[in-house]
N, C-alpha and C positions, 0 to 999 in steps of 0.2 A: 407420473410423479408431478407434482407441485412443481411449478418455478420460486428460483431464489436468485436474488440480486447480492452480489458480493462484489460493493461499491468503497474504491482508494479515492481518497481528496491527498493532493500532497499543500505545501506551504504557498503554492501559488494565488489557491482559493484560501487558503486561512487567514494568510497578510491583508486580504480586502475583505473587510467588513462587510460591504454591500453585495459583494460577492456571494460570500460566506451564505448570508441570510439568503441569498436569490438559492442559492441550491439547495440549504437545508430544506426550505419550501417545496422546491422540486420533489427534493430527496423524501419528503415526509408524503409527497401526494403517488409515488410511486405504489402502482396496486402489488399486492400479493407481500411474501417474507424477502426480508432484505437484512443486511450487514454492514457497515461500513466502517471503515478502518482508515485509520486518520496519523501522519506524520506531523514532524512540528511546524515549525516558521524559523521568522526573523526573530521569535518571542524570545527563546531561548537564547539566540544569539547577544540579544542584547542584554537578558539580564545577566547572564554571564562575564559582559564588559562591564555593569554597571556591577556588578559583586569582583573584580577585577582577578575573573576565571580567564585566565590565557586558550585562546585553542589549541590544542597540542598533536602537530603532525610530526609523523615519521616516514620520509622519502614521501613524502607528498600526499600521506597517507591518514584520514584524521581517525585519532585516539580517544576512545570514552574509557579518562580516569574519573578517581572517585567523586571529585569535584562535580565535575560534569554530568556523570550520573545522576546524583543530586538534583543539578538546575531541568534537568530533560525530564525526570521521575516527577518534578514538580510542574511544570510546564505542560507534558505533554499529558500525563496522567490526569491531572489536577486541574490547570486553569482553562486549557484548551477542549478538552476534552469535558469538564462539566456546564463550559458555557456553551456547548453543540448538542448536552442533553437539555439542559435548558430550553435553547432555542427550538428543538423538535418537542419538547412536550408542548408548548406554544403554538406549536402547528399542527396538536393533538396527534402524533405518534410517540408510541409511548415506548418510549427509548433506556438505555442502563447504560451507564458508562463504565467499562472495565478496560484492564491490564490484562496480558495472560498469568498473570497469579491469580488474577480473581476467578474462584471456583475451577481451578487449575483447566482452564481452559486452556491456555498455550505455555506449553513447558520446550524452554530451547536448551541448549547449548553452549557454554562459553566457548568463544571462536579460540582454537589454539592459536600456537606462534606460527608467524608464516614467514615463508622462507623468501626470499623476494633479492634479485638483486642489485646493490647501491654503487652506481656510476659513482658514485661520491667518494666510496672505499676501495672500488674496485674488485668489489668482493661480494659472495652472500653474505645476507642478513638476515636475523628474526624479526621480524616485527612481532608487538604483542597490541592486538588491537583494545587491551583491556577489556571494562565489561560490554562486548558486545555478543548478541546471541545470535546462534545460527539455528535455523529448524531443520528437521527431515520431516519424509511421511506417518513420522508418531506423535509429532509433536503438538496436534489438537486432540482435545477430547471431543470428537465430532459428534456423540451420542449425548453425551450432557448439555451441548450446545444447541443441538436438535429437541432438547427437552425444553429449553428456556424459547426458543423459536416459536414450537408448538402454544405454548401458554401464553404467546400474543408478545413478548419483551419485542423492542428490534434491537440488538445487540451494537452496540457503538466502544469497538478498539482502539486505545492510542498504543505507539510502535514499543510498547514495555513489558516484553516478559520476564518469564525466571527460569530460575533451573532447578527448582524443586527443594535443593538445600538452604533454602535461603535470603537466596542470590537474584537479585533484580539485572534486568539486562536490557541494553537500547540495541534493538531490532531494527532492521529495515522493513518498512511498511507495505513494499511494494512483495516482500519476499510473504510476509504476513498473510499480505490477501490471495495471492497465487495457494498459498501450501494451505491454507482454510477451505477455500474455493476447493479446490479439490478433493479436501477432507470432506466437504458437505455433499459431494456428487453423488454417495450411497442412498443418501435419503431425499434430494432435489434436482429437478434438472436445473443444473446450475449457470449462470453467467457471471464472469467477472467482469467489473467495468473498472478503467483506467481512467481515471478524469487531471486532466493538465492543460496544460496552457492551448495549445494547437487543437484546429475544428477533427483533428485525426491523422492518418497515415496522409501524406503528400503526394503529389507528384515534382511539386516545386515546394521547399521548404519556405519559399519568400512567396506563395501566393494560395492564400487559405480555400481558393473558388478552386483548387485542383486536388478538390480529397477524392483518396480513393476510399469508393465504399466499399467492397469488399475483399479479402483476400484470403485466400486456400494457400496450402503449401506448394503446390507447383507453381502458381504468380508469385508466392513469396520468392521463391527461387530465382523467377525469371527477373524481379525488381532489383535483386541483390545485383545477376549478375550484369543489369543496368548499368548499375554503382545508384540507381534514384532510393532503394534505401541502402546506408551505409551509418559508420561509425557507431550513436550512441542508441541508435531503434534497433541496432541489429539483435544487442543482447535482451533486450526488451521483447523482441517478438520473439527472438527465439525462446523463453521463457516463456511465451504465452503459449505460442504452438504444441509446446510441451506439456503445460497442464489440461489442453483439450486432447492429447492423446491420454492423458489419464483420467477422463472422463467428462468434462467440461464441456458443457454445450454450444459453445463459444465464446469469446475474450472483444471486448470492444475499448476500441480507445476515442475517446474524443475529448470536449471542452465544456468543462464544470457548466456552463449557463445552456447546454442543449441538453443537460439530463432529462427535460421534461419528452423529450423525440423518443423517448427510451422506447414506452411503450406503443411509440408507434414503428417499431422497427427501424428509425433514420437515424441515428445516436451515432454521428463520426464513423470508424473503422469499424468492420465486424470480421474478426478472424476466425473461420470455419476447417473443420475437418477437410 
């Protein structure tokens, strides 16, 4: 099978410009078929204070109401997302920017109420995270998407699907590229790539010269019961580790400006079967 690259930027890289432009470069000189799927910023945050949209948490928990929707559907859809097609047809990759309503590629879920509960009451609660969507394994149309791949498109998603009736919904990006990624493993042998702030998995969280480069599940095991990975990488890898049991030829995490290492195999973390 072909290799395919199924590449997340989150707000890290989109807040710096120079950034931005260093990896779309990267991202555009990448050989073979590739994807990338793209979160917001600071973009939205601000214009949301400057339209004087409150952010609305519940037990500490933030809410996409309709307001909200609004500024993120326009933001992430719209400004952020057409000025990264932009910038790759400039780098001659010839890029499409979509939502998953477009060409019902990603149909999610509105998250129910959840039940959680409030030190504050003393009691359970529901929370209702409004419109926000959750995906399972039906949720890409991996065949229509493998269609637009083949005819040369490189597919560019911001974090906004739907539910099919309608209904637009603000997605986690991270969740996005995992359940795509493994949607595409029938037809590619696929890679997902994490790109954020850190050169990769650490041995020291304060000193970037102690990346580790690779890990299996038995070192993950053995790093955990370290405590050298703990709290917010836990649920991260263990989401990664999971979408290469379902087919995934590996999951790499590293730092937006070494995506050019990609093809040389040195690209931060590589987590393997």
């Amino acid at each position: 099978m072909k290799p395919l690259y199924v590449i997340k930027i989150g707000g890290n890289v989109i807040d710096d410009p120079e950034n931005l432009k260093s990896f779309l470069s990267d991202f555009s000189a990448l050989k073979g078929d590739k994807i990338l799927i793209h979160g917001g910023g600071k973009i939205a945050t601000k214009l949301s204070r400057d339209l004087g949209i409150k952010a609305k948490l519940i037990e500490g928990r933030r809410v996409t109401d309709g307001e909200t929707l609004k500024v993120v559907t326009m933001v992430y859809g719209g400004l952020i997302n057409k000025n990264i097609i932009a910038a790759l047809q400039n780098d001659q990759c010839n890029a499409i920017g979509l939502t998953g309503a477009d060409g019902n590629f990603i149909r999610a879920k509105k998250r129910p109420l959840v039940e959680v509960y409030s030190e504050e009451k003393g009691a359970k609660i529901n929370i209702d995270y409004g419109f926000v969507g959750d995906l399972d394994d039906t949720s890409v149309d991996s065949e229509a998407l493998y269609k637009l791949l083949e005819a040369g498109f490189t597919p560019v998603f911001s974090a906004i699907t739907h539910d099919g009736k309608g209904q637009l919904l603000n997605t986690n990006a991270d969740t996005i590229a995992s359940v795509l990624a493994v949607s595409m493993a029938k037809f590619y042998e696929t890679s997902l790539i994490y790109c954020f702030e850190k050169a990769g998995v650490l041995m020291d969280v304060e000193d970037e010269s102690s990346l580790i480069r690779s890990i299996d599940p038995p070192y993950y095991h053995e790093l955990k019961r370290q405590g050298i990975i703990n709290e917010g990488m836990i649920p991260k890898l263990d989401n990664a580790f999971e979408a290469i049991k379902q087919g995934l030829k590996e999951v790499c995490i590293g730092k937006s400006d070494s995506l050019s290492l990609l093809n040389e195999h040195n690209f931060g973390t590589r987590l393997t079967k």
